[in-house]
N, C-alpha and C positions, 0 to 999 in steps of 0.2 A: 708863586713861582720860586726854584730853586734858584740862588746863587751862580751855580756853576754852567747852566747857558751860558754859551755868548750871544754877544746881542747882533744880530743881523742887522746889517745897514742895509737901508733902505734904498732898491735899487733903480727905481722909476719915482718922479714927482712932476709928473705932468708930461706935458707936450714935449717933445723932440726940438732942437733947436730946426729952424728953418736952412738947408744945404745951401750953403752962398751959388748965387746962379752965377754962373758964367757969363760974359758977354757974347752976341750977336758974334760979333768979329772975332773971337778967342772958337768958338766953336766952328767956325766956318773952317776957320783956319786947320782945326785940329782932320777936319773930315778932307780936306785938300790936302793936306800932307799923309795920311792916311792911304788916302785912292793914289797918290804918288808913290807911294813907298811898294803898291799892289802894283801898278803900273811896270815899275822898274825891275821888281820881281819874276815877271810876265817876260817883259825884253830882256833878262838878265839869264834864263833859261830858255827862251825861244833862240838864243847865240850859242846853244850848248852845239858840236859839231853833231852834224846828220839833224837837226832840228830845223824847223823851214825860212826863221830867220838865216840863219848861218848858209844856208841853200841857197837864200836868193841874193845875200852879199858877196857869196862867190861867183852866181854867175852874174851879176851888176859889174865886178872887176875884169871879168873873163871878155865880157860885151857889155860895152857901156852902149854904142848906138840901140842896139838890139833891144833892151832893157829898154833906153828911154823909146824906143816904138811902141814895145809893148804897154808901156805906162800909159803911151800918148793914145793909144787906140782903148785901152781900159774907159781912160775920161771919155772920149768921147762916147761910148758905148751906154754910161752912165749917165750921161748929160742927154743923151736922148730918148734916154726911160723918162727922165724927168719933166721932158717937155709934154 
């Protein structure tokens, strides 16, 4: 061999170290904060004006009895698919 190679270092010597697992609790957490953060994103554009959030805040302040009838007659509507 000539002299003027350089010497390649060696770039694998076995196994991969093991990735530290996470905890139970540490991942859970990460997935709840995650689907929050999609949640809020969701309601945070559904309040954009002309959007159906924003729609039904105005007419919930316009009629609140109204509103809560319609609410009140939704549940019961739902409650009796379920029976």
């Amino acid at each position: 061999m000539s002299e003027d190679s350089p010497l390649v270092p060696v770039l694998y010597e076995g196994l991969d170290p093991a990735p530290d697992r996470k905890s139970a609790i540490a991942e859970i957490s990460e997935a709840v904060k995650g689907t929050v953060d999609r949640v809020h994103g969701a309601i945070k554009a559904g309040r954009k004006p002309g959007m159906p959030l924003s729609v039904l805040s105005n007419m919930t302040r316009e009629a609140p009895l109204g509103s809560l009838l319609v609410a009140f007659l939704l549940g019961v509507v739902v409650a009796r698919r379920r029976w």
